[in-house]
C-alpha positions in Angstrom: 95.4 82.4 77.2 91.7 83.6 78.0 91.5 81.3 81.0 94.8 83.1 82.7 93.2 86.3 82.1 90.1 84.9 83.5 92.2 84.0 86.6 94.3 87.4 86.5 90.6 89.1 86.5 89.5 87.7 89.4 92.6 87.7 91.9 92.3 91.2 91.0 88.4 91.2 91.7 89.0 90.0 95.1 92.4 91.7 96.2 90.4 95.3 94.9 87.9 94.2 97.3 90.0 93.5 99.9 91.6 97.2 98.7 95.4 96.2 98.9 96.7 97.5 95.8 100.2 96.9 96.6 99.8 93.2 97.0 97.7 93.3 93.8 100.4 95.0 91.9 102.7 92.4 93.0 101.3 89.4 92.6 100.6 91.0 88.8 104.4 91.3 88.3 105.0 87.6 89.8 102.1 86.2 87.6 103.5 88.0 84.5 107.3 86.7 85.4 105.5 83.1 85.9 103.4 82.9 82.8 105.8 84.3 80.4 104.9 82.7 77.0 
């Protein structure tokens, strides 16, 4: 699991950069549904 939370880290990384914290609490949510082990 340390290599999704590398990946969660940085879409969140570059979509704080890109300052759109809606889209970065969705695609949170929709990563969370996804990977659901």
């Amino acid at each position: 699991m340390r290599f999704y939370e590398q990946i969660l880290k940085m879409y969140e990384f570059i979509l704080l950069e890109n300052s759109s914290s809606f889209f970065l609490c969705q695609t949170r949510a929709n990563l969370k549904k996804s990977i659901n082990f």
